[in-house]
LOLOTOR-292012 format. One record per residue (C-alpha): residue in three letters; residue number from 1; x, y, z. Coordinates in steps of 0.5 Angstrom, whole numbers, plus 500, padded with zeros to 3 digits. Layout:
// LOLOTOR-292012
  type  seq    X    Y    Z
   ALA  NUM    X    Y    Z
...
***
This chain:
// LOLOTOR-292012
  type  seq    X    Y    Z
   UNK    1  444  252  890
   UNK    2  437  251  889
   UNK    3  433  245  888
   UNK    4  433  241  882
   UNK    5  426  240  878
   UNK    6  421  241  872
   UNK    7  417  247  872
   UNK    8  409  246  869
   UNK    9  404  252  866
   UNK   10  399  252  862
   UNK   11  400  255  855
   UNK   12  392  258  854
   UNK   13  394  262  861
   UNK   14  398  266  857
   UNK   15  404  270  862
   UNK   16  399  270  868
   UNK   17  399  263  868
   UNK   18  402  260  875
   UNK   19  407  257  874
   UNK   20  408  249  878
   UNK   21  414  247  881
   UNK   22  415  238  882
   UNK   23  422  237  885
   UNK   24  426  232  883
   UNK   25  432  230  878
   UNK   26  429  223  875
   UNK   27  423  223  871
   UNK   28  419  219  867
   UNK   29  414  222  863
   UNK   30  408  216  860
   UNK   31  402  217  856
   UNK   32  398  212  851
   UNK   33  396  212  844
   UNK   34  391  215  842
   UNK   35  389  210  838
   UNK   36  394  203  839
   UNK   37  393  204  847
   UNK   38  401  203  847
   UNK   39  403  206  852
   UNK   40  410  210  851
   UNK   41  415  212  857
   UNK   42  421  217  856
   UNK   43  426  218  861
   UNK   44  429  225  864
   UNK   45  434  228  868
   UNK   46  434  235  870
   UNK   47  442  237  870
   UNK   48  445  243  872
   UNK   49  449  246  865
   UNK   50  454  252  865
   UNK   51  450  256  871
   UNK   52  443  254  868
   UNK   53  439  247  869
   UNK   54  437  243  862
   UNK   55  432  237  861
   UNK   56  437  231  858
   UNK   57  433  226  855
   UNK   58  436  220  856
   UNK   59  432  213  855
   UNK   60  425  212  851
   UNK   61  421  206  851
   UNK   62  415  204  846
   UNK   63  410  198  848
   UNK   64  409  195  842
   UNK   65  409  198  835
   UNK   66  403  200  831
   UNK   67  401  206  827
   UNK   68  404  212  828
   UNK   69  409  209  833
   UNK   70  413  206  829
   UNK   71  420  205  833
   UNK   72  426  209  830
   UNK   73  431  205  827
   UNK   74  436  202  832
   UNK   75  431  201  837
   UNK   76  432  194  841
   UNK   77  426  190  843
   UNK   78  426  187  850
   UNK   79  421  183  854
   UNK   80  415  187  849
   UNK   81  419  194  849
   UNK   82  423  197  844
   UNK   83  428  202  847
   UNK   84  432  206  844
   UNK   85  436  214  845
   UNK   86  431  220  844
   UNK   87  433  223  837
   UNK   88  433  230  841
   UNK   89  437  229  847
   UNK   90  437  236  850
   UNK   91  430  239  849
   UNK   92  430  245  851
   UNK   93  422  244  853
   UNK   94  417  240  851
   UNK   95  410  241  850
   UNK   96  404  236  851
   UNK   97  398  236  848
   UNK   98  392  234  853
   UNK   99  386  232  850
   UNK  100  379  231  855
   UNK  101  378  224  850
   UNK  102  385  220  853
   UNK  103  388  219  858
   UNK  104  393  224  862
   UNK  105  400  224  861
   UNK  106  403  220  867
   UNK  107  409  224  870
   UNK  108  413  219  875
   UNK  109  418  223  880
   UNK  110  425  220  882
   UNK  111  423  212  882
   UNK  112  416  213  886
   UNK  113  409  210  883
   UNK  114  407  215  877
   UNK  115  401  220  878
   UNK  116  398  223  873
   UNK  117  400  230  871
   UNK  118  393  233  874
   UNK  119  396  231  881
   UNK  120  401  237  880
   UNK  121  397  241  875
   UNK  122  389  241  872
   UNK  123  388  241  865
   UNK  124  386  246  861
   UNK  125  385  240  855
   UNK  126  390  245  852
   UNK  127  398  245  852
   UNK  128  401  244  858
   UNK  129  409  246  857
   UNK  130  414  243  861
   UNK  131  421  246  862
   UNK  132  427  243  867
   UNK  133  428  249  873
   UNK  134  431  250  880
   UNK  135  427  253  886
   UNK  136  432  257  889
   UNK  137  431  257  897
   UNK  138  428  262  901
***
């Protein structure tokens, strides 16, 4: 078996785009609002399913509320987060807007300090597609 983790490539360089493994089998994956300057986390783990790997979303937090990030009905508030379940818990990839005006993404690996996502792959300030993957060993 190989080595659990989230794959990374940017959409703008189409098929011959290289393609940025980050091992782990925990992430957090955080950002800003655009506008409110919330910040909102969303947890993830990488599962093996059936002789494949799935990204599972498991928990998601928004610091506060404001326009256009109005927590979902359910949400609980504790000390100033509204946690609640994603409404898609089995995304089959996610695909992140990364604009050269706000700040990057942050990606936070197996419990260590988040980094931004630039730390494994430079934006393009285009889409960024995100995917669980296994790195099978040499």
């Amino acid at each position: 078996m190989g080595t659990l983790g989230l794959c990374l490539v940017l959409l703008a360089g189409g098929a011959q785009a290289p393609v940025v493994f980050v091992p782990g089998e925990r992430f957090t994956l955080a950002w800003l609002h655009s506008i409110e300057k919330t910040r909102w986390e969303e947890d993830y783990r990488v599962v093996r399913d059936g002789g494949g790997v799935r990204l599972h979303a498991t928990e998601a937090r928004i610091r506060g509320s404001g326009a256009g990030m109005e927590p979902p009905p359910g949400a609980v508030l504790k000390d100033g987060w509204y946690h609640y379940r994603p409404a898609e818990p089995w995304p089959a990839e996610l695909r992140l807007s990364r604009s050269g005006f706000v700040p990057d993404y942050e990606l936070c690996v197996d419990g260590a300090p988040c980094r931004p996502l630039a730390h494994w792959l430079e934006s393009d300030h285009g889409a960024t597609r995100l995917w669980a993957c296994e790195r099978q060993p040499r």
